[in-house]
Each structure stands twice: as structure tokens, then as C-alpha cells.
N, C-alpha and C positions, 0 to 999 in steps of 0.2 A: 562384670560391670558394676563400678559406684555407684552407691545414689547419686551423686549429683548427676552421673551420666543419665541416670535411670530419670531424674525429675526432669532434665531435659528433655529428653526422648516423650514423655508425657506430656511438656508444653508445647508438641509439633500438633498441630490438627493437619495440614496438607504438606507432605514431600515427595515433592515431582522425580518421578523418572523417567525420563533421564534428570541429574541434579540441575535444574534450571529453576527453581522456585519455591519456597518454604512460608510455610503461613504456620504460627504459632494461636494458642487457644485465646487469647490476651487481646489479638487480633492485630499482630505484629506480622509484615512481609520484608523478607527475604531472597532478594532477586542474585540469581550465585551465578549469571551471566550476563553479558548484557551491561555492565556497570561501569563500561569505561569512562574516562572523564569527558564531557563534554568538550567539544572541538566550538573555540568561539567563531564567530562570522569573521568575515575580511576581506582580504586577496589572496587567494592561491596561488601563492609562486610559480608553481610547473604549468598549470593551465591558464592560469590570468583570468580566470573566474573571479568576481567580488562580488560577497555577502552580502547580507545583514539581517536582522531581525525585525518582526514588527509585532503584533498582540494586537489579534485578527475577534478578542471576545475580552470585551471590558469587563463584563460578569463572572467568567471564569477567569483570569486572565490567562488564557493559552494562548501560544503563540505560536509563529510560521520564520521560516525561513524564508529568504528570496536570494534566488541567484541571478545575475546576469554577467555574457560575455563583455568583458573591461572595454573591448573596441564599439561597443555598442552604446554604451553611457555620452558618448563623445558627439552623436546625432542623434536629436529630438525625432527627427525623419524616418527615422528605421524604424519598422515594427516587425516585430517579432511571432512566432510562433507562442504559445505560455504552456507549460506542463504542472499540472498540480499532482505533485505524488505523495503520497501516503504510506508511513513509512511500517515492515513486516514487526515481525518479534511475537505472534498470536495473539496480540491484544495484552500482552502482560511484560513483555519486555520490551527496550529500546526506547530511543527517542531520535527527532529529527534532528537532534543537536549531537548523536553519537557518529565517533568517528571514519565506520564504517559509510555509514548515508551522508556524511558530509563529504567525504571523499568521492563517494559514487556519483552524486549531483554536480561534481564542479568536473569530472572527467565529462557526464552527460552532458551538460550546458556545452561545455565545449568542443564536445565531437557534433552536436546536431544544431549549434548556434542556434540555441534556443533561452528564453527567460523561464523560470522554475518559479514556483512556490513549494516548498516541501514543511508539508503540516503535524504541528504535534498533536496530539489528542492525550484525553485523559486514559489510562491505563486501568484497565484490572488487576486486582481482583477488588483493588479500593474503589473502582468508581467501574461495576459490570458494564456488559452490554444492558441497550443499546448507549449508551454515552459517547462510547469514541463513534457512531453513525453522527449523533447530536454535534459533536464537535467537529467532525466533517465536514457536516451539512451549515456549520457556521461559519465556515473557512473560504469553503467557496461563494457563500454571501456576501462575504467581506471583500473575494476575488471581484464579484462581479458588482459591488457598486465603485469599482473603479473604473466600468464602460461609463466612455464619453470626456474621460477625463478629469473627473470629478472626486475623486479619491484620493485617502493619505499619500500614496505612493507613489510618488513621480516616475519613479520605474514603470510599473504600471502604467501611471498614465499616458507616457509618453511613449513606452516604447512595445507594446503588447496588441498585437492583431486578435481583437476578440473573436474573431469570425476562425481562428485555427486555437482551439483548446484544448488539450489533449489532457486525460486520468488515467495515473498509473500506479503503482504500489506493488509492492512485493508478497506473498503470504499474505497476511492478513491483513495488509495495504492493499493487495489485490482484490481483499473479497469487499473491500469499503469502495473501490474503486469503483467497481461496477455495481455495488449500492447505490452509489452517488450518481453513476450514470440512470438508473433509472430513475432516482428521484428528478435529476432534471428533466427528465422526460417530462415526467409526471408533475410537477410544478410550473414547468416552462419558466425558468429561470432567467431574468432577463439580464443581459449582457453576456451570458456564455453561448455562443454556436458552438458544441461538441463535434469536433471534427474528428476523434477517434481515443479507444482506449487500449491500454497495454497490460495486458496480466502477467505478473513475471510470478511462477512459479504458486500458482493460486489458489487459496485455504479453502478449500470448501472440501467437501464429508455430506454423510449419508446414512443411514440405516442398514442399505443393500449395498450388495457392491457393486460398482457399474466395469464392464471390460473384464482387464484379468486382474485388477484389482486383487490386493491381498484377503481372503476370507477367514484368514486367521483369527479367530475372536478376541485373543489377548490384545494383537493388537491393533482391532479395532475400536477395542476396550476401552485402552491409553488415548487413543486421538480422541473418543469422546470424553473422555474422564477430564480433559484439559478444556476443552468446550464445555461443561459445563460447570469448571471452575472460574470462567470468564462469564458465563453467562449462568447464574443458579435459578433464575426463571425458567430457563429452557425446557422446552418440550422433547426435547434431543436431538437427533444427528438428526433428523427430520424438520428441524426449525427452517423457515424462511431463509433467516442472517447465516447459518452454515451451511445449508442447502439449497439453492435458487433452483433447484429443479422440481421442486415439490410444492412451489406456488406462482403466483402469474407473471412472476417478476420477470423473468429470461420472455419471455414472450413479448411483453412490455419493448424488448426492442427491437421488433418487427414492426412495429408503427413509427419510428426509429428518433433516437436521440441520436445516433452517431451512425456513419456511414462505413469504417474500418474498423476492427478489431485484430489485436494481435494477441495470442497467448505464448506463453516460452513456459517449458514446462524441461526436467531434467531426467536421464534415462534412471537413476537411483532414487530419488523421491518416491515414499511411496502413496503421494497422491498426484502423482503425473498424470494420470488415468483420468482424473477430472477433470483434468486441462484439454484434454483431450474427447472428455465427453461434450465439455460446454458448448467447443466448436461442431459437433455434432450436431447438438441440438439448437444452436442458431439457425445451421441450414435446413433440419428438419420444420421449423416454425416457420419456415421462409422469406425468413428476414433477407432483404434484397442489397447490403451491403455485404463488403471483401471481409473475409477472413482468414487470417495468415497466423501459421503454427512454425513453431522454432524448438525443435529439441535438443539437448548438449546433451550426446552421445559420453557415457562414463561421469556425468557427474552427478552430484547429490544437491538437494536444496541448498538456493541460495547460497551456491560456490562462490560467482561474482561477485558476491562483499565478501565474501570471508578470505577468499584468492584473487583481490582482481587482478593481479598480474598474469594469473592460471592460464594456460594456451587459448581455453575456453572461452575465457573472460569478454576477453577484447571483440571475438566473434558476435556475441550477444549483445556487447553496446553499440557497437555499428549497427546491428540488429533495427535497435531501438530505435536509434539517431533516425535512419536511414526510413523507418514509419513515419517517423515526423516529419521528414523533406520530402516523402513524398506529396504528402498534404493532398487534400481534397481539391 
């Protein structure tokens, strides 16, 4: 090895393995996934889905995506379903503008003719938790002073049934998702009726292991050592924001923000297990709403974007679609 390989190797403070992320002592990040070029808003040729953009926080300026089906623009009269989702990557990669989740939201919109919001937040490890809960909790503010009709968004205003709102998110989308659902609990947020939420494939972690969970140490090791490079506050795998079982929050929706619950969890993930406990301990608390579980047999997290063609794929966004038509 050179020096200069060598003064290199010296200015790494954090390299993720797997190679997903590199932090230099300088206080320089290096994202080595995840980096595709952002996909602009519009119309979706194959689906007929159209964009666009809005900046939902003057102060941050972060922004959201909004989708709606193109035959839907065309009648003030139609209201729609709305879905706010929150997009995965652990809180350190991705954005709502990469091409993965822009493609996922215009296939969703148009298989469950539904209108979207899909939220960026600020990322780690430059802006820790809680900041992307912060910019969640800002997004859907912005969603919901558009009840009554009053809001930037004509989309919004004219074509969104507030009374069916559904929060979803993947990974680490998933674990804000059901943040968000009990913050509105807990604030009683006015213009949203949560009429259900969807965990696809959902980040949360523990101290202990719950099921058959891996007890491997190394690598329980790795999933917190990532957690609390997102979070250097953190108390550990035992925190609140990566564990909802170890504080009152899952409880929290037994006096209920939302009446259905879906989780989808994958046979190869190896935090399936909590997707599977959460639904457990809903019924255990006796929360008096439906719970519905979705497994894809052979596949690994977060297939559906990475393959949405995968035989898989298609099963899981009917899935989704088909929670939201059922509606409340």
C-alpha cells in the first residue's frame, strides 16, 4: 500500500458494510448507492400518471412530490383516496425524486386510482434523527391545510377525499409511517381522517430478538451500528424511533388513529420477523381494527423496487392497491 492509499484510508471515519456509505474525518459523505439521477415530475407515458412538485417547508425548503391519475385532472367532482408515502434507504440514502420511487408511485397511482403525495425529508447522517420524523410531521401539515379547499394545490383541493388517507413507506419510510400515524393520533390533526396504513417491509430492530429472529451477534451488531450512525443520540436498538415496542407508542393505536393495517414483510429479510411481531402485538393490545399480513415467499427486501417486473412484484402492488379500495 502507498501513502497516498494509506492517507486515504486514514481520512475514512465511517465505511459501511455492506459498501453503501462512507463518511470521511473532514466530515465529508459519500453515498456509493442510491445516487441515481433524479427522475423529473411530468407524465408517465406507460401509465398516464402526472407529476409535479411542490415545497411543503419554506424554512427548510424540502419538498414532495404529487401524483395523480391524468383521467382524474379532467373532473373537479371526483375525489379521490390520497396516500402519503415515505420513501425507504435507512434514513441515509434515497430520495422521493429517485428513479426507483418515482416509477413505484406512478405504477401505484395507477393500479389503486389513487392521488399520492410522496415526501422527501432531510437525510442522514448530515441532518440525524429525529429530523426526517420533523420533516414528516411537516409534510403532512402542509397535506392537511389543504382540507376544505384552501390550499396551494388544486390537486388537493379539488380532487382528495380527506376522510380516506392512507401512510405508507418502505424500510425506513415504514418505520415514519407509523411515527406519523401516531403522532396524528396524538395531535388530532385536523383535516386528516386516517383510514389506514401500509408497512412495506418495516425498519424497526431491538436489543432482544423477537421469533426466530437471527441471534447472531455480528449481525445484530451491523443493523445497530447503522442505527446509530443515523441516530448518535441514540440510546440503542432499544430507542423508541427504532423500536415501538418498548414504549407506549404501538399501544397508542388501540384508542385508534386508523381502523386497518397492512404489513408485507419478505421470506429473506432478515427483519421479517418484526413485521410480523408488530402484527402480533396489535392484537395483543386489542386494538379493535383489521390486520392484514403479506409475505413474498423467496424474496429479499425491497425486491419490488429494485425488480418491479419480478413475478413478485406485481402480486404486492395489487396488494397495496386493493387496501386502499377496500377503504373504510
Amino acid at each position: 500500500m502507498d501513502n497516498m492509499e494509506s492517507t486515504k484510508l486514514e481520512e475514512i471515519a465511517f465505511d459501511g458494510r455492506p459498501p453503501v456509505l462512507r463518511i470521511y474525518k473532514d466530515g465529508r459523505v459519500k453515498r456509493l448507492v442510491g445516487t441515481q439521477i433524479d427522475v423529473p415530475p411530468g407524465i408517465d407515458p406507460k401509465t398516464n400518471v402526472e407529476s409535479k412538485d411542490a415545497v411543503y417547508s419554506q424554512e427548510t425548503a424540502q419538498y414532495l412530490l404529487l401524483y395523480i391519475p391524468k383521467n382524474s385532472t379532467s373532473s373537479s367532482a371526483q375525489k379521490l383516496p390520497l396516500l402519503v408515502y415515505f420513501h425507504g434507504g435507512a434514513f441515509f440514502i434515497g430520495t422521493a425524486s429517485s428513479p426507483m420511487y418515482h416509477k413505484y408511485l406512478n405504477s401505484l397511482v395507477a393500479e389503486a386510482n389513487v392521488i399520492a403525495v410522496s415526501v422527501d425529508y432531510r437525510r442522514a447522517p448530515e441532518h440525524p434523527i429525529p429530523i426526517a420524523y420533523h420533516d414528516s410531521r411537516d409534510a403532512l401539515k402542509w397535506v392537511a391545510s389543504h382540507y376544505g379547499g384552501n390550499g396551494h394545490e388544486k390537486w388537493l383541493n379539488r380532487h382528495v377525499d380527506f376522510n380516506k388517507v392512507y401512510l405508507s413507506g418502505d424500510s425506513a419510510g415504514a418505520n415514519i409511517a407509523h411515527h406519523m400515524a401516531i403522532r396524528i393520533g396524538k395531535e388530532k390533526l385536523d383535516g386528516i381522517n386516517l383510514a389506514g396504513i401500509m408497512l412495506i417491509h418495516p425498519y424497526f430492530w431491538g436489543k432482544e430478538p423477537v421469533g426466530d429472529e437471527t441471534k447472531d451477534p455480528d449481525k445484530r451488531a451491523k443493523i445497530e451500528r447503522f442505527w446509530r450512525l443515523v441516530s448518535p443520540t441514540t440510546s440503542g436498538a432499544d430507542d423508541p424511533w427504532i423500536n415501538p415496542f418498548k414504549d407506549q407508542s404501538l399501544a397508542s393505536l388501540a384508542s385508534l388513529v386508523c381502523s386497518r393495517v397492512l404489513v408485507c414483510v419478505s421470506e429473506k429479510d432478515v427483519l421479517r420477523h418484526r413485521g410480523w411481531y408488530y402484527c402480533e402485538r396489535l392484537k395483543k393490545i386489542g386494538w379493535k381494527g383489521e390486520v392484514e399480513m403479506m409475505e413474498s415467499k423467496g424474496e429479499d427486501r425491497v425486491f419490488h423496487l429494485i425488480e418491479p417486473t419480478c413475478d413478485s412484484a406485481m402480486p404486492k402492488l395489487k396488494k397495496v392497491a386493493a387496501f386502499m379500495n377496500q377503504g373504510p
